[in-house]
Structures are given as C-alpha cells and as structure tokens.
C-alpha positions in Angstrom: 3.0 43.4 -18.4 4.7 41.9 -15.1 3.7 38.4 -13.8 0.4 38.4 -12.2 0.0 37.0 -8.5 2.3 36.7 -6.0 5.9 35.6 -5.8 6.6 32.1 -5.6 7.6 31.4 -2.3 9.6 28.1 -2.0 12.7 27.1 -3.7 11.8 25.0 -6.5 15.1 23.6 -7.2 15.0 21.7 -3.8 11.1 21.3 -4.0 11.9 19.3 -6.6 14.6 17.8 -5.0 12.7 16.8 -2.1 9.7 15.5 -4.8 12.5 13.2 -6.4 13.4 11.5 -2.7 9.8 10.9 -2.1 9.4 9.0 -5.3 12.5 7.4 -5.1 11.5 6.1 -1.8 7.7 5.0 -2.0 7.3 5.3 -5.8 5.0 6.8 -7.7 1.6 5.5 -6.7 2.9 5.6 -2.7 3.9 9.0 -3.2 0.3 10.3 -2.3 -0.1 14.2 -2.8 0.1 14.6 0.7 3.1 13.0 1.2 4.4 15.0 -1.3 3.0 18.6 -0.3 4.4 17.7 3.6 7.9 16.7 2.5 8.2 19.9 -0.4 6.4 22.4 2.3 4.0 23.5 -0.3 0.5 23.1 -1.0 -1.4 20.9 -3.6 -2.5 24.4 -5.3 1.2 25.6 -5.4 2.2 22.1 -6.6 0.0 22.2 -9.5 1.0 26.3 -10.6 4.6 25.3 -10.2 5.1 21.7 -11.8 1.1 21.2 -13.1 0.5 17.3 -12.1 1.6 14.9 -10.3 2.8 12.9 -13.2 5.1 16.4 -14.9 6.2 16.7 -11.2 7.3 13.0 -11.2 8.4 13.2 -14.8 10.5 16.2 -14.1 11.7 14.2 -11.0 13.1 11.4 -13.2 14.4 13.6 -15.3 16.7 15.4 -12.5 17.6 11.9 -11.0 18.8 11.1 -14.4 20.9 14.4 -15.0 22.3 14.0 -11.2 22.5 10.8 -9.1 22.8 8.8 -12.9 25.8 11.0 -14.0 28.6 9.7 -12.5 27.6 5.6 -13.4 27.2 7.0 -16.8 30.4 8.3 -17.7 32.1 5.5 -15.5 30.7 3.5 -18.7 31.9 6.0 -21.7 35.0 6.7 -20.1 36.6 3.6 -19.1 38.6 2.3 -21.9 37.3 -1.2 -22.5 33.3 -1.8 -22.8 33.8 -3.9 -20.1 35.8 -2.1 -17.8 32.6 0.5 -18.6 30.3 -2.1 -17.7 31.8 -3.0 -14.4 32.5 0.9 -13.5 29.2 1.6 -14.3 27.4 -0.7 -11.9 30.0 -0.2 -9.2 28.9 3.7 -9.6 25.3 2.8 -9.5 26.3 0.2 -5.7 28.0 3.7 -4.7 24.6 5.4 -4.9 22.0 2.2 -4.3 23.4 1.7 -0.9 24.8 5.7 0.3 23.1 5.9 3.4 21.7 9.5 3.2 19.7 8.8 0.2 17.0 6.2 -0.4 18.0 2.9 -1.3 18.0 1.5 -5.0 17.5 3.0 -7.9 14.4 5.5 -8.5 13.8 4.3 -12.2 14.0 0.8 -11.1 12.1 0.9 -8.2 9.4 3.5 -9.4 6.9 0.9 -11.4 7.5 -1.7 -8.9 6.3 -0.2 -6.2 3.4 1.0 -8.2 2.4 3.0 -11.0 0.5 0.1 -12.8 -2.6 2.3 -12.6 -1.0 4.8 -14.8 -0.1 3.3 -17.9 0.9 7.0 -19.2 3.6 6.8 -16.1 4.5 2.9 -16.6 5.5 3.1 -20.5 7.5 6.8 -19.2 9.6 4.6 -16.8 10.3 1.4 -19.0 11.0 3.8 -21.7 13.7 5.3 -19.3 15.0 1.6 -18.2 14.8 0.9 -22.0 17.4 4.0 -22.5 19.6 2.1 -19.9 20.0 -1.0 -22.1 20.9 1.1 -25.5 23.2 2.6 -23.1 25.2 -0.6 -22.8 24.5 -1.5 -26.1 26.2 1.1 -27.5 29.2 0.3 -25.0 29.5 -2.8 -26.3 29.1 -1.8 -30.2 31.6 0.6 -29.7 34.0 -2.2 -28.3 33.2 -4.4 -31.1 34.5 -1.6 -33.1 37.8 -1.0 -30.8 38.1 -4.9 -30.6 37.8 -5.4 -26.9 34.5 -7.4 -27.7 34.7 -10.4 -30.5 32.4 -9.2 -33.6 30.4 -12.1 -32.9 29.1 -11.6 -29.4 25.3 -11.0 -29.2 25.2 -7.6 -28.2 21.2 -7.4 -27.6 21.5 -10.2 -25.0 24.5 -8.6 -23.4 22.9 -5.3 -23.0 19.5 -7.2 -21.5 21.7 -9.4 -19.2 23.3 -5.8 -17.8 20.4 -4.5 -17.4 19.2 -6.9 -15.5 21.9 -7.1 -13.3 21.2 -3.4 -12.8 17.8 -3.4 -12.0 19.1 -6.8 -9.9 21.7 -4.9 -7.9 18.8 -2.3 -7.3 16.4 -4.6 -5.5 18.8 -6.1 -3.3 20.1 -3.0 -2.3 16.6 -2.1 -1.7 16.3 -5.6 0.6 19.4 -4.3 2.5 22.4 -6.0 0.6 25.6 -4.3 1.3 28.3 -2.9 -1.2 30.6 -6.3 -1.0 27.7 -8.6 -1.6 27.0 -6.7 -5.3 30.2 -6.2 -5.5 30.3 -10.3 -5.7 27.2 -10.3 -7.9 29.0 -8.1 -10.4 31.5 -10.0 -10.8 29.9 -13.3 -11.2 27.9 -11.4 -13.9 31.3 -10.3 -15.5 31.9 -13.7 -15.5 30.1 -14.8 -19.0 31.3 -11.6 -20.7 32.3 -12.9 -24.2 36.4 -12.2 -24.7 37.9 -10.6 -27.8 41.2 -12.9 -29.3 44.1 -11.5 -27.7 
C-alpha cells in the first residue's frame, strides 16, 4: 500500500539545515517553534510529521552539525602527526568556523545549554553528553601520543583533555562576544603553552 497523504512539500535536508542555524544562533530554549517554522517555511503540523518534536528536530540538528561543520576540526586532530600538532589544528579548524561570517558565531554544542535548555534536562544531559564526546576525543589524541612517544607516559591525560576542552568551549564564547581569528589564535597558543613535552 502506497504512503497515505500528501507529498511532503519542503526539502528536508535544508529544513533541517535551516533548523540547525536557528539553534545554533538562539539555542534551544530561544529557538521558539515559531521561529523555527518561519525560518524552515513549514508549519508546526509539518514540523512534527517530518522530525516529531522539537527536541528529535534539535537532536537531529546536533547530529548534522556534528557530521558537517565538526568534520574538518576533527580530522585536523586524527590526522596531524603529533597529538599536539592535532590539538592545535583542531581548534584552529574550530576559529575557521567560530568566527566565518556567513554562519552563526561559536559553536552550536557549546553554545546550545548556555543560552538555555536548563528547562529540559532530557536536552541538557544530550548536549553535555555531546561536549563530553569532545574531551574523549582529545583524550584519545593524547593516549595515542603516549603510545607514539610525542607525549611523556606520565602526563595526566584526563586533565589535558579537560583543559582543551575548555579552551574550546573558551574559544567558542569569545568568538561569540565578537573576538577575531588572531586574538584565539593568541589564546591557543598560550594554551599550548603548558603542554607537557616528551624527552627528545
């Protein structure tokens, strides 16, 4: 039996698209419904058949973000051939996209919760679950460069990994407040700074 109903009649590749910029931009509690229907050119009712809640569209939002704008910054970190040649490449990727001028500013996982979201505690542990991803991310980095010998065996990897996240999610904010690309470019740096060095 075919599909009941008619055709769907919006793209929803770029729907959701469209969806990801507004939550990247006013997060998820100031993405109101309208806001959302008005930028996607849909209506609540097709919202719901398509995605089925504001939180799966939002989820699904994250999840394209991730898969898209995050790509590049993440293999800028597995590529690069020291963990933290990875680390630096990875936040100068993530400056490239915080501050590119036809997108909104910062970083959508970041930002999300802190510009609301505490009413949703469903939504809240979804994002720090995704920023929590971020941090094995570089932890792994760094294990692995224990393992090559570009990072001494002894460093503390955990506290690395937080410190780089929090750089990131740093980096996100001030972009967000207007910094430009050479003023994180200076913050990366100085963060680089305490990196723990393997014997030569």
């Amino acid at each position: 039996m075919g599909q009941r109903g008619r055709p769907r009649g919006f793209d929803r590749d770029a729907a959701l698209r469209t969806a990801m910029e507004v939550f990247w931009k006013y997060g998820y509690d100031g993405a109101s419904m309208t806001r959302l229907t008005s930028a996607m050119g849909i209506a609540s009712p097709s919202l719901y058949a398509c995605f089925g809640s504001k939180e799966a569209l939002f989820r699904q939002a994250v999840e394209l973000y991730g898969s898209t704008v995050g790509a590049p910054a993440q293999r800028a970190l597995e590529e690069a051939p020291t963990a933290y040649e990875g680390i630096r490449a990875m936040l100068r990727a993530n400056i490239v996209t915080f501050t590119d001028p036809e997108q909104p500013p910062g970083c959508m996982v970041v930002l999300a919760a802190a510009a609301g979201s505490a009413r949703n505690e469903e939504v809240s542990a979804f994002v720090t679950e995704r920023r929590q991803a971020v941090r094995e991310l570089f932890r792994q980095r760094l294990s692995r460069g224990v393992t090559e010998g570009d990072v001494p065996a002894n460093a503390d990897l955990d506290s690395l990994a937080a410190l780089y996240t929090t750089v990131l999610h740093g980096l996100a904010i001030q972009a967000r407040d207007g910094a430009n690309r050479d003023e994180l470019h200076a913050i990366i740096e100085s963060a680089m700074l305490s990196a723990p060095q393997a014997a030569q």
